[in-house]
C-alpha positions as CSV (number, residue, x, y, z in Angstrom):
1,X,136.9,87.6,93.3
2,X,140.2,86.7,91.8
3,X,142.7,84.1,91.7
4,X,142.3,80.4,90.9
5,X,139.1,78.0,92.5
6,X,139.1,77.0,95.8
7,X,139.3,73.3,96.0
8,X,137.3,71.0,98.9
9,X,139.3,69.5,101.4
10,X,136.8,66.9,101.7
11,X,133.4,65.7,99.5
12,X,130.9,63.5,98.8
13,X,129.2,62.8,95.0
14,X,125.6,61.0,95.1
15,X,124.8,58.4,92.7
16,X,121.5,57.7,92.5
17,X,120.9,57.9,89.1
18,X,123.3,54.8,88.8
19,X,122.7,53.1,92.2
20,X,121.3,49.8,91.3
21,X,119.0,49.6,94.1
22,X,117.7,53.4,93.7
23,X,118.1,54.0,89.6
24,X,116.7,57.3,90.4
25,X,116.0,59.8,93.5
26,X,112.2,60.4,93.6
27,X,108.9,59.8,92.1
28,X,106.6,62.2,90.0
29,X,103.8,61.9,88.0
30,X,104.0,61.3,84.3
31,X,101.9,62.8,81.6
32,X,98.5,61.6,81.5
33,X,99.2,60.0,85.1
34,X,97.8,61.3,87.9
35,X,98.7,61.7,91.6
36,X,95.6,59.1,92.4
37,X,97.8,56.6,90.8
38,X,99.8,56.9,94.2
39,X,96.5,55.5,95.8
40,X,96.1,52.6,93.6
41,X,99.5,51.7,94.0
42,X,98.9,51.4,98.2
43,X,95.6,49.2,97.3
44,X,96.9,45.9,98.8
45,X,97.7,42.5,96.4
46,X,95.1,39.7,98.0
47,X,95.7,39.3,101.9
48,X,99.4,38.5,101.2
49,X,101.3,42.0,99.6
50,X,101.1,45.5,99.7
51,X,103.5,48.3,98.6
52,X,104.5,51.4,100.7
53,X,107.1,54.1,100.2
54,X,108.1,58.0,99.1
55,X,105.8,57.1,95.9
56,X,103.0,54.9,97.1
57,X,99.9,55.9,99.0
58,X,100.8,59.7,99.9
59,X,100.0,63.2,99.5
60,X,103.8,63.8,100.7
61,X,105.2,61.7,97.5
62,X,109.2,61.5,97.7
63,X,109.7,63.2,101.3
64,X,110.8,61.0,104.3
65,X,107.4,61.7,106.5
66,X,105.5,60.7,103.6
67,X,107.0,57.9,102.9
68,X,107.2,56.4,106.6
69,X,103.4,57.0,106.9
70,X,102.6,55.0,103.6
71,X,104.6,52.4,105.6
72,X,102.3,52.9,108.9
73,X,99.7,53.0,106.3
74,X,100.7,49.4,105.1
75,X,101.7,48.1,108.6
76,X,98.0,48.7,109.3
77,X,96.1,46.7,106.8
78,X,99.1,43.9,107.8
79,X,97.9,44.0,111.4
80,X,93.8,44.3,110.3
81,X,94.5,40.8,108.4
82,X,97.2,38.8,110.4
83,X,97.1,36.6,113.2
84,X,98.9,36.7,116.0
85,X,102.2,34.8,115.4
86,X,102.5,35.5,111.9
87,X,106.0,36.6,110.3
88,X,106.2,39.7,108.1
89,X,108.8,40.2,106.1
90,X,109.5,43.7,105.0
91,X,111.5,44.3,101.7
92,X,113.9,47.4,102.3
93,X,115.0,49.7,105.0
94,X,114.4,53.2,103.6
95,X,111.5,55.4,105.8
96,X,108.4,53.3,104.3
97,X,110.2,50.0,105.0
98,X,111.0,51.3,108.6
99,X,107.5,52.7,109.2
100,X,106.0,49.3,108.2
101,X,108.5,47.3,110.5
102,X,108.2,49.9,113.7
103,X,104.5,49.7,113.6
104,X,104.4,45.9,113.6
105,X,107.0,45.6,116.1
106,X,105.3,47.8,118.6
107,X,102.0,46.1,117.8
108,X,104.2,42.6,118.9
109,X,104.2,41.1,115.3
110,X,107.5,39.4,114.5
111,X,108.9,41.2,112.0
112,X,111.9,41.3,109.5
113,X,113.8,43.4,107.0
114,X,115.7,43.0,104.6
115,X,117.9,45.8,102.9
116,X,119.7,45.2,99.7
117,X,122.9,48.0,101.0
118,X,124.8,47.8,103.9
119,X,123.2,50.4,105.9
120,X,119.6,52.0,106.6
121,X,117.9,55.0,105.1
122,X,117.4,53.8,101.6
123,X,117.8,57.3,99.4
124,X,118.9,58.9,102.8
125,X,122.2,58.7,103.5
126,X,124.2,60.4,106.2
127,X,127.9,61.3,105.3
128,X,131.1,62.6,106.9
129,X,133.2,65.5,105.6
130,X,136.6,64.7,106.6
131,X,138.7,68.2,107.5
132,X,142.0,69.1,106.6
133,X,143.8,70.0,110.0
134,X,142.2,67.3,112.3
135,X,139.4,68.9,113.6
136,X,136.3,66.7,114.0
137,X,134.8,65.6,110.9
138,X,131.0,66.6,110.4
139,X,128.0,64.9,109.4
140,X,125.5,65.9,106.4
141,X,123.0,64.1,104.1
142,X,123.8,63.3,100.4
143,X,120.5,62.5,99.8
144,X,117.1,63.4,101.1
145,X,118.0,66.1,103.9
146,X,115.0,68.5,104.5
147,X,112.1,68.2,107.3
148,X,109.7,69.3,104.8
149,X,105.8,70.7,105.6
150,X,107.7,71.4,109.0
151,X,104.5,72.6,111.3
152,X,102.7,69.0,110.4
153,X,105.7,66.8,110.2
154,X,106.2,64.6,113.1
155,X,109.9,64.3,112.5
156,X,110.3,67.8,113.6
157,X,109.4,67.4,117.5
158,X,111.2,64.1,117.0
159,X,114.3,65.7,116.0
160,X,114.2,67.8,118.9
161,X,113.1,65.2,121.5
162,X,116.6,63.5,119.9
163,X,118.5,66.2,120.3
164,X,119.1,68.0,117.0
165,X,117.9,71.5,116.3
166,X,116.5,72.1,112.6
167,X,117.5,75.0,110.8
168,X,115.3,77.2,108.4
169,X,115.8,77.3,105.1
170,X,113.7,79.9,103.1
171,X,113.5,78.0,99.2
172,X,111.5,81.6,98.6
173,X,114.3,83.8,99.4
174,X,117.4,82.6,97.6
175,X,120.4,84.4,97.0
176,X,120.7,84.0,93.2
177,X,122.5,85.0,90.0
178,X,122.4,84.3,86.6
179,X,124.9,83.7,84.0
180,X,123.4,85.9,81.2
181,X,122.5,88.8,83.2
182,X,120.5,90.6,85.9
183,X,118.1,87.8,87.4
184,X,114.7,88.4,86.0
185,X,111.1,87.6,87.2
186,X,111.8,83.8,87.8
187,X,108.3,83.5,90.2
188,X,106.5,85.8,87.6
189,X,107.6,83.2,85.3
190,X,106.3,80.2,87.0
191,X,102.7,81.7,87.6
192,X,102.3,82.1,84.4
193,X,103.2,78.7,83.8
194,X,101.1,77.1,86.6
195,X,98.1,79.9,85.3
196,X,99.0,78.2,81.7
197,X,98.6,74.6,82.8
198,X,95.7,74.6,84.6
199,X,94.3,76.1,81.7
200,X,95.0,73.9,79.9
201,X,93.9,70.9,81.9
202,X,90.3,72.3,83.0
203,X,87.5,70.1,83.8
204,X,87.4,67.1,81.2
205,X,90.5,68.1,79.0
206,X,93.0,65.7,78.7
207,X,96.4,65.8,80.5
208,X,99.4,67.7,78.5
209,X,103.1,68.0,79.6
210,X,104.7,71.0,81.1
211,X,106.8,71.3,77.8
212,X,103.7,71.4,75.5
213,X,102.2,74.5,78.3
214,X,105.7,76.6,78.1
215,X,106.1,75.7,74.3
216,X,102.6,77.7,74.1
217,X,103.5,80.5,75.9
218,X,105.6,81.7,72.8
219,X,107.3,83.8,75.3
220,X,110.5,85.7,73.8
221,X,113.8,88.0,74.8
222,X,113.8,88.4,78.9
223,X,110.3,86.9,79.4
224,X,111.4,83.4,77.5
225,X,114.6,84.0,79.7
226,X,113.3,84.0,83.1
227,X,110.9,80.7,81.8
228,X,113.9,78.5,81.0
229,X,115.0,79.8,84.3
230,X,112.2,78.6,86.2
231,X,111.8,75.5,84.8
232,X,115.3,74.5,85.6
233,X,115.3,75.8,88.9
234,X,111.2,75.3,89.9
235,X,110.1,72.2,87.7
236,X,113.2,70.1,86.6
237,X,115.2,70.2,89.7
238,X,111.7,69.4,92.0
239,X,110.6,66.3,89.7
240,X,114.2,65.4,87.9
241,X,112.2,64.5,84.9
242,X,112.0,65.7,81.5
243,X,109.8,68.9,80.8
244,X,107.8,66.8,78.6
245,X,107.4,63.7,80.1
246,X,106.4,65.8,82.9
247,X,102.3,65.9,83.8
248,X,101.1,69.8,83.9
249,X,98.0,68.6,85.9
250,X,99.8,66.5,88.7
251,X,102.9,68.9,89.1
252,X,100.7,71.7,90.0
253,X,98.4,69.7,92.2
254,X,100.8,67.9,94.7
255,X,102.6,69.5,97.3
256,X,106.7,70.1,97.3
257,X,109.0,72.2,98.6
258,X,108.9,75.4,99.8
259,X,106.6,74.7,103.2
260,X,108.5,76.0,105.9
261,X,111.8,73.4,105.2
262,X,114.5,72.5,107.5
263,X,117.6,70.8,107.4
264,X,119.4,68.7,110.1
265,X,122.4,69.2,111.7
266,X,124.1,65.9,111.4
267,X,122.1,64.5,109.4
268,X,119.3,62.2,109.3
269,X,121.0,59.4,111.1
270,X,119.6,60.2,114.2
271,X,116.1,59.4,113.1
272,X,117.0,57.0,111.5
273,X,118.5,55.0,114.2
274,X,115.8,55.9,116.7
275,X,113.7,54.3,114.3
276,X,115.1,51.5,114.0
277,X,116.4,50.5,116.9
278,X,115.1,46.8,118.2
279,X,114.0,45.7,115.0
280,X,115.3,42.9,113.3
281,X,117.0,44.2,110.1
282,X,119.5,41.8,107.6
283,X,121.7,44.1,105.4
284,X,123.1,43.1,102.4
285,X,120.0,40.9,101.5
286,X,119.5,42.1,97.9
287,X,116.0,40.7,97.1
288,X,115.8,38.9,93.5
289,X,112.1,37.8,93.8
290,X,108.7,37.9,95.8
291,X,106.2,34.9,95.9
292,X,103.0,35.0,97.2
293,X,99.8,32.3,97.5
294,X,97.4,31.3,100.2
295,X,99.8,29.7,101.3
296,X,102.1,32.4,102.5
297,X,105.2,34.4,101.1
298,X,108.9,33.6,99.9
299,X,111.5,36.5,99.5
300,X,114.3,35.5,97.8
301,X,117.4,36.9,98.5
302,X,121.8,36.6,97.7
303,X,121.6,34.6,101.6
304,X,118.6,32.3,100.6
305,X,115.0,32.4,101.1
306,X,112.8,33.9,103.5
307,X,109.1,32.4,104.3
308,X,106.8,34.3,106.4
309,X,103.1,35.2,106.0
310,X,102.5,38.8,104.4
311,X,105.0,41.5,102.5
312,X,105.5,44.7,103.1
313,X,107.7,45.9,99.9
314,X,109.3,49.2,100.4
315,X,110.9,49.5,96.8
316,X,111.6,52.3,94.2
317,X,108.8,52.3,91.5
318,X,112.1,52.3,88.9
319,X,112.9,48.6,90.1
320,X,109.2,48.1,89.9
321,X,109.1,49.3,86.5
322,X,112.1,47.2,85.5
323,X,111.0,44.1,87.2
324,X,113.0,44.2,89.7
325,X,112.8,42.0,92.0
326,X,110.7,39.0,90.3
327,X,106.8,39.3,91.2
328,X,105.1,36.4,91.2
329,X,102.1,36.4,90.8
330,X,102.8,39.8,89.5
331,X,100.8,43.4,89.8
332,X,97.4,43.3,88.6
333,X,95.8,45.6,85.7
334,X,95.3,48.8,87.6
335,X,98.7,48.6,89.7
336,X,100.8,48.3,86.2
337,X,98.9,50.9,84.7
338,X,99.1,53.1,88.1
339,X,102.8,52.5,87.8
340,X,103.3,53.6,84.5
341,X,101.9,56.9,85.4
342,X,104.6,57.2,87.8
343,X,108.0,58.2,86.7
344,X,111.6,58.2,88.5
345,X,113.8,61.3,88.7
346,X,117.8,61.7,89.0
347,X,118.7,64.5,90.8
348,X,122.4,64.1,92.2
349,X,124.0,65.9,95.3
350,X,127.5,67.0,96.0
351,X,128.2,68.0,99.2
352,X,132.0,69.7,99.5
353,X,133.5,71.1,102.6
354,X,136.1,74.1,102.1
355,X,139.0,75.5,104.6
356,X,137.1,78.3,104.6
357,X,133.8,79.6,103.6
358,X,135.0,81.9,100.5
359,X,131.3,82.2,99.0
360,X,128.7,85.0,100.1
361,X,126.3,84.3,102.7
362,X,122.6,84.8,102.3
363,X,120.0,85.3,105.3
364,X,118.1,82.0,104.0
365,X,120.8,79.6,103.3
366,X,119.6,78.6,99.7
367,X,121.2,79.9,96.8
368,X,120.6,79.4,92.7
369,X,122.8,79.6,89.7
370,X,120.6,80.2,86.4
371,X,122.9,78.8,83.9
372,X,122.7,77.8,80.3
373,X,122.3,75.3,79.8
374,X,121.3,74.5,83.5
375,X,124.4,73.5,85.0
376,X,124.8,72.9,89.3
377,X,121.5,75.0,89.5
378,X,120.4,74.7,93.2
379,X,123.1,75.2,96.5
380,X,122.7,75.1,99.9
381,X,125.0,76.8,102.5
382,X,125.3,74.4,105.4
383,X,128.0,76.6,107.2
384,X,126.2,77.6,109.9
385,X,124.4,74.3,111.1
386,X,127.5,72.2,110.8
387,X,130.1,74.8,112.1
388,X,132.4,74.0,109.4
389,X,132.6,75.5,105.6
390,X,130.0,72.7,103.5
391,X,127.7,73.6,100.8
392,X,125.9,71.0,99.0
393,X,125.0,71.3,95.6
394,X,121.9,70.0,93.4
395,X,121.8,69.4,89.7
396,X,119.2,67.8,88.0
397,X,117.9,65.6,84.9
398,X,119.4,66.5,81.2
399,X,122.2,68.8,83.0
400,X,123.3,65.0,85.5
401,X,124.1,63.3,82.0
402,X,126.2,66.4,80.8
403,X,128.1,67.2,83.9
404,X,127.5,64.1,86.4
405,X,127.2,60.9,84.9
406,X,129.8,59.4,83.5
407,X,132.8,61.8,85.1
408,X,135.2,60.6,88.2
409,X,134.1,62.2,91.5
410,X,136.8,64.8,91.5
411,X,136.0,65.6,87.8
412,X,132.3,66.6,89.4
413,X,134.0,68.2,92.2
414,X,135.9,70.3,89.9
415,X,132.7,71.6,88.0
416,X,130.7,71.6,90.8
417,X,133.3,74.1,92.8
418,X,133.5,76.2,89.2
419,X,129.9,76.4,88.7
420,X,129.8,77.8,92.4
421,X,132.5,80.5,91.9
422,X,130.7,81.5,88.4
423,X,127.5,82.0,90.7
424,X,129.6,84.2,93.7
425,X,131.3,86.1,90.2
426,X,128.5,86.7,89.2
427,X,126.6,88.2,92.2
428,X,130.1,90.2,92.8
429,X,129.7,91.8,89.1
């Protein structure tokens, strides 16, 4: 390929990472932590509070079906201790807020939430990608955008019932190149690692980080190669931690991507809005602080207080962690320590939409770029399923502050769009 670039006629840059109300994109577990903590964290506060989201009481930790059910999950014990004509509040619209407030308003519980942005969806967000010559402009998600475990996720039928047809992404297949060579054996790579960790981690021994397991591989030329490679592309960009702060127990032993994903066609809007149509839901209610007693519960938010009965809080553990909003009483022992096993990951999305789709097309849709350092390391063509030229790019952790953070949106764009021409150069060579 020659010539200069090609430029997007239209994009999108997440900020999660900076978002005040998100400070992060997802949840994993921390060295020494352990993907029980998840569990303690869903244990509820008294008969007044419980927490519910992507990181509380799941075995689907930061995906949107895993998250609603915590918030079923939540919505239950609410209904197993409430009486009829008691208000619960619900603190934030993201899928656990929304699977809290559907259940109770279906079960004929007042209910109301409060959402600190102007919209629904928490870290999902459906965009538009604006065209160049007037044709219609077309929907895709800058944050969470995969049905994941597909065959036992009940969004999938859902999405169909609504109208939308999910497309297959293969994460096993992708069409990738590297920028120091051939690509080598990447999933070798990571079975070693994951044979190295559990190791390492048997019976009684103590937890260690992912960076202490690769550091004592003492792997070197092409093998040390295709290690760096797969912890950017298998370990980094699926947590958005650091290697090291990083538990080699809990990574292995929860479930992520790779399960027979697909993506959405317009985005998850749809769902969203299905879900949460008829229920009562304030936006722009940033909540400062939570109060609970016998006596009942006080949300405090920018447009005053709201008293009900029991909360439902459907918050990011990285406000929770920074004490935001005010608890009061607070968490007990085993909730803190349950939370500081937890920690919060930036990976940031671009999604760009061309004039013309000028990058090679893979069978799976799902491309990698092994750069280094790791640069705009994960794509995905969305061509096909939006019926206009959009890829959306991932990059993760140490490589956001380097090439993210801190830039102009069209400065991302710029290396986002170069990074993707090294990776088509580079397959071409």
């Amino acid at each position: 390929m020659t010539g200069a670039t090609p430029q997007p006629v239209s994009w999108h840059v997440a900020r999660w990472g900076d978002e005040p109300f998100s400070r992060g994109s997802w949840s994993y577990v921390r060295t020494g932590g352990s993907p029980a903590d998840r569990w303690t964290l869903a244990e509820p506060i008294g008969d007044r509070f419980a927490l519910c989201g992507e990181a509380v009481g799941t075995d689907q930790a930061a995906m949107t079906h895993g998250a609603y059910a915590s918030g079923v999950r939540a919505a239950h014990w609410c209904l197993s201790v409430a009486a009829p004509g008691e208000l619960i509040v619900v603190v934030g619209a993201g899928f656990g807020g929304l699977g809290a407030a559907r259940t109770l308003t279906d079960a004929g519980y007042e209910c109301v939430v409060v959402e600190a942005r102007d919209r629904i969806g928490g870290r999902t967000h459906t965009v538009l990608l604006e065209s160049a010559d007037g044709s219609p402009a077309v929907a895709a998600d800058a944050g969470a955008a995969w049905l994941q475990q597909f065959a036992k996720n009940p969004f999938a039928s859902l999405a169909v019932s609504l109208g939308v047809q999910p497309v297959p992404t293969d994460f096993h297949t992708p069409l990738a190149s590297a920028s120091d060579g051939p690509v080598g054996d990447v999933d070798g790579a990571l079975a070693q690692l994951a044979a190295a960790a559990r190791a390492a981690t048997a019976g009684p021994l103590p937890d260690v980080s992912l960076g202490s397991v690769a550091a004592s591989l003492l792997l070197t030329g092409d093998d040390a190669r295709s290690l760096r490679h797969a912890v950017d592309a298998d370990i980094v960009l699926e947590t958005g931690g650091a290697l090291d702060d990083t538990s080699a127990r809990g990574f292995f032993e929860e479930d992520g991507v790779g399960n027979d994903d697909h993506w959405l066609p317009g985005g998850y809007r749809t769902i969203l809005d299905h879900l949460a149509s008829g229920i009562d839901i304030r936006l722009g209610r940033p909540v400062r602080g939570i109060e609970w007693s016998v006596r009942g519960v006080t949300v405090e938010t920018d447009a005053g207080p709201i008293r009900g009965d029991r909360c439902i809080c459907n918050l990011p553990v990285s406000l929770l962690q920074a004490g935001e909003p005010m608890l009061r009483p607070g968490l007990p022992v085993a909730h803190r320590a349950a939370l500081a096993g937890l920690g919060m990951g930036v990976v940031e999305k671009v999604l760009m939409r061309f004039d013309r789709r000028w990058w090679p097309a893979g069978s799976s849709g799902y491309m990698r770029w092994y750069d280094d350092p790791a640069s705009w390391c994960e794509w995905g063509d969305l061509t096909d399923g939006c019926g206009a030229p959009v890829v959306a790019g991932l990059i993760a952790h140490d490589a956001v502050a380097r090439q993210h953070h801190g830039r102009t949106d069209a400065e991302i764009v710029r290396a986002a769009s170069a990074a993707l021409r090294r990776w088509a150069d580079a397959l071409d060579a």
